[in-house]
N, CA, C and O of each residue as an XYZ file, in Angstrom:
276
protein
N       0.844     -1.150      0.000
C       0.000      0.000      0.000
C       0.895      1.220      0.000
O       1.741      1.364      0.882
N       0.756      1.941     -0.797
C       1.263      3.401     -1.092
C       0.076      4.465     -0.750
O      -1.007      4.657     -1.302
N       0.649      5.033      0.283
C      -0.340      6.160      1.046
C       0.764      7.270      1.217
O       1.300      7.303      2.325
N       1.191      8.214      0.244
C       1.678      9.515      0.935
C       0.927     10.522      2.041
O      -0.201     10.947      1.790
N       1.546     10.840      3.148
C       1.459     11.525      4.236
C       0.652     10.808      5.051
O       0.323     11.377      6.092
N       0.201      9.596      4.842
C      -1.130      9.186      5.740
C      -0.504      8.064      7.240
O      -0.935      6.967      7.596
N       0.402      8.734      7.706
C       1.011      8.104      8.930
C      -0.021      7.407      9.643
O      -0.341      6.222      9.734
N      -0.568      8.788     10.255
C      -1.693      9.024     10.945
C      -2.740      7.962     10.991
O      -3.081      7.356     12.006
N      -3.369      7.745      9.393
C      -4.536      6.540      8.894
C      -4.030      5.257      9.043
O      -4.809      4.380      9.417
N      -2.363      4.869      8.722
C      -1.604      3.718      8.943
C      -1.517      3.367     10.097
O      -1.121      2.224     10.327
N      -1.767      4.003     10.870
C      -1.090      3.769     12.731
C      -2.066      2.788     13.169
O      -1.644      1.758     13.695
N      -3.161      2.945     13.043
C      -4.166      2.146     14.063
C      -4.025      0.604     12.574
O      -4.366     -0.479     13.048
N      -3.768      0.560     11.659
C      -3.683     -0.647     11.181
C      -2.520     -1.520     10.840
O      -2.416     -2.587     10.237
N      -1.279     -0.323     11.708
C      -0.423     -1.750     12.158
C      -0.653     -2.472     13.750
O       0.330     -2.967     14.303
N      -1.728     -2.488     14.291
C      -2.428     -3.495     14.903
C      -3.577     -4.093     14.399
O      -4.516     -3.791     13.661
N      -2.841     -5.882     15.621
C      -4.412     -6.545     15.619
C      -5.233     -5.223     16.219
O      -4.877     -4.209     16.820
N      -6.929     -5.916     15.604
C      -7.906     -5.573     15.873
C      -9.218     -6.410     15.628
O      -9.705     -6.468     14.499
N      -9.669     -6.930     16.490
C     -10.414     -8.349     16.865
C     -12.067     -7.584     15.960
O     -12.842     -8.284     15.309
N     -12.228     -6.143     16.165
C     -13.552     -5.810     15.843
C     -13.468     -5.211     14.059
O     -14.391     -4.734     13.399
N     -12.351     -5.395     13.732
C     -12.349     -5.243     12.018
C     -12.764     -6.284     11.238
O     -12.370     -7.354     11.702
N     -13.541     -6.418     10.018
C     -14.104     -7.428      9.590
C     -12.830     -8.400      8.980
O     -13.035     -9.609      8.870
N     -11.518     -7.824      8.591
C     -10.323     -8.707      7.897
C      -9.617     -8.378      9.000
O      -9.635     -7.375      9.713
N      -8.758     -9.758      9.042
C      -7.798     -9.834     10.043
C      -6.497     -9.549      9.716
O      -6.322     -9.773      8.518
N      -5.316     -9.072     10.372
C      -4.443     -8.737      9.913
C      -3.764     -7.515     10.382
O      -4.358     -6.842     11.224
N      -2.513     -7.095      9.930
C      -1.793     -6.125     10.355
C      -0.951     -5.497      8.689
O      -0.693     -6.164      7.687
N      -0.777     -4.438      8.873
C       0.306     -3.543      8.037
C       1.491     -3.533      8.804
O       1.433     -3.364     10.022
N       2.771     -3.731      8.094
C       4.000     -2.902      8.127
C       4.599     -2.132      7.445
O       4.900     -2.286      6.261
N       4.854     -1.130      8.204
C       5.982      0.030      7.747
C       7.157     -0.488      6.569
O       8.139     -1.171      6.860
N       6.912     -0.137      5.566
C       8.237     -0.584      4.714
C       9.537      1.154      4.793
O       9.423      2.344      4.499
N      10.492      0.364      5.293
C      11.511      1.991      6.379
C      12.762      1.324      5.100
O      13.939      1.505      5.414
N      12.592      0.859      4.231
C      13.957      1.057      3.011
C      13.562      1.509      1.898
O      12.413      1.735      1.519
N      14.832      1.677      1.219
C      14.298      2.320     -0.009
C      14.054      3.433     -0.385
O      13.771      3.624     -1.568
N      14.092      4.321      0.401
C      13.442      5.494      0.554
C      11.984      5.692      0.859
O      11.315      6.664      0.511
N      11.599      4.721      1.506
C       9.421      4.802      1.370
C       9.423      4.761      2.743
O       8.502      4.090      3.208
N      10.244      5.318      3.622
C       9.840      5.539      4.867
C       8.996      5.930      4.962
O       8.926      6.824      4.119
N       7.371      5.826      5.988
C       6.129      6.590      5.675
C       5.699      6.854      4.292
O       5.032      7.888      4.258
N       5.858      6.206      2.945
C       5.048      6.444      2.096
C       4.639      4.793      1.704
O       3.838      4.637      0.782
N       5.180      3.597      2.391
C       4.423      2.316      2.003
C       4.124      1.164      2.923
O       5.070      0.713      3.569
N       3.176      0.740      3.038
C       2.750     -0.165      4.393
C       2.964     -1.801      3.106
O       3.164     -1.721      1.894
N       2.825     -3.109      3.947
C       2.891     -4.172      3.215
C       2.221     -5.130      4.854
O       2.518     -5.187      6.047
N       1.296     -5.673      4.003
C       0.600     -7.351      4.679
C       0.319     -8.158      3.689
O      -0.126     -8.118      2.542
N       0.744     -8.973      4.538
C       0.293    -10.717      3.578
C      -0.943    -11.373      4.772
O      -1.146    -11.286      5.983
N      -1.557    -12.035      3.611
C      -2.321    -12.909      4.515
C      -2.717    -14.198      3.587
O      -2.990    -14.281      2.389
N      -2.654    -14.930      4.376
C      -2.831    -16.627      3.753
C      -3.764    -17.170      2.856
O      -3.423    -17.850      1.888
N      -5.526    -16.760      3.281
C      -6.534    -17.147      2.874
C      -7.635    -15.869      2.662
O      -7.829    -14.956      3.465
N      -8.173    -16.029      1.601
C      -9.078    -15.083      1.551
C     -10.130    -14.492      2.367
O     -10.652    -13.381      2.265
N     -10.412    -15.716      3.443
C     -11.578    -15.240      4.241
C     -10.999    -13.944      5.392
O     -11.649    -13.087      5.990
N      -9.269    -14.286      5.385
C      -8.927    -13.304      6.353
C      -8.830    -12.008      5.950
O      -8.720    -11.265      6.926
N      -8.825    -11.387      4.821
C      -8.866    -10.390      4.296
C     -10.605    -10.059      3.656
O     -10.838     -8.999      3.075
N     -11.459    -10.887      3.826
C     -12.459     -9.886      3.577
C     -12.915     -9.077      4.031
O     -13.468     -9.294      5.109
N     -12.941     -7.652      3.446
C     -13.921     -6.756      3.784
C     -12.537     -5.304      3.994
O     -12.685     -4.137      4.354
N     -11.486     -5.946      3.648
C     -10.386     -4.755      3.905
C     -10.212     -4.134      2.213
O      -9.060     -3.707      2.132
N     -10.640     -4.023      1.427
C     -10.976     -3.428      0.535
C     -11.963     -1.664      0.673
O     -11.857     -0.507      0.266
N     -12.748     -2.396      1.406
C     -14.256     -1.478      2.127
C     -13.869     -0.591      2.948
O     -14.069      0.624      2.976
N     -13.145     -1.465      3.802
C     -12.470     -0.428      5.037
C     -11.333      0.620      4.874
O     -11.187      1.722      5.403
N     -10.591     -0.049      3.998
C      -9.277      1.562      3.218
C     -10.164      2.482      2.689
O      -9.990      3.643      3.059
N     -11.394      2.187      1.646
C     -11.952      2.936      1.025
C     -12.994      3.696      1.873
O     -13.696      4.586      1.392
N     -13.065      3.255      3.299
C     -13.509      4.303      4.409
C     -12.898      5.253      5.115
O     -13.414      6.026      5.921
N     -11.474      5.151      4.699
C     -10.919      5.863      5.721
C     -10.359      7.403      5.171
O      -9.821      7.476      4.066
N     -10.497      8.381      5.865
C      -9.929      9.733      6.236
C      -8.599     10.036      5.570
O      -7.899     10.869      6.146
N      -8.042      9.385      4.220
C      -6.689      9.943      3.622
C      -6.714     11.276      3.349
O      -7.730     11.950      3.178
N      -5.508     11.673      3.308
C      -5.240     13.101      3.570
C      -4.851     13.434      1.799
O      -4.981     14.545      1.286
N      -4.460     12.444      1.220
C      -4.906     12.525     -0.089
C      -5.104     11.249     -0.560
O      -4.329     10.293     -0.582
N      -6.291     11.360     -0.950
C      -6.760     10.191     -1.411
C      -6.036     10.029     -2.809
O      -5.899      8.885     -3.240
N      -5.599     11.022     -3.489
C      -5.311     10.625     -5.189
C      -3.990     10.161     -4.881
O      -3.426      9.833     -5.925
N      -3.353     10.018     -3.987
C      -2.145      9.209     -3.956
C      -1.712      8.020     -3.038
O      -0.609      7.580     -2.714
N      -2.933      7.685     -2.757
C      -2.924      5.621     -2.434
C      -3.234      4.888     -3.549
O      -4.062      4.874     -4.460
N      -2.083      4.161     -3.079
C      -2.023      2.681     -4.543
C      -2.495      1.281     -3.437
O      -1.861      0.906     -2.451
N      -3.565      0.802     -3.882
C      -3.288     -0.748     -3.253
C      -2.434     -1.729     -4.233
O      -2.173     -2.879     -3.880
């Protein structure tokens, strides 16, 4: 995930969180130069990621025209 400036929106989803419909966590990718501009999760099976599509596309980016999933 490529989110410029969106620290802020990233923070609460590099934790678990038992009441989100997909399970899972983001990390900080800190090489490369994308310190704060790229998060990365894997997840195994599809059922654990449903509904995290819905939920990025809910959230408060500070610019939206520059997140890449």
């Amino acid at each position: 995930m490529f989110a410029q400036g969106a620290e802020a929106v990233m923070a609460p989803l590099t934790r678990d969180d038992p009441a989100r419909s997909w399970r899972g966590r983001f990390e900080p990718i800190e090489r490369g130069g994308l310190s704060g501009l790229a998060w990365s999760a894997e997840f195994e099976r599809m059922r654990t990621r449903a509904g995290l599509l819905s939920h990025l596309e809910s959230l408060p980016w500070p610019r939206p025209g520059a997140c890449r999933c």
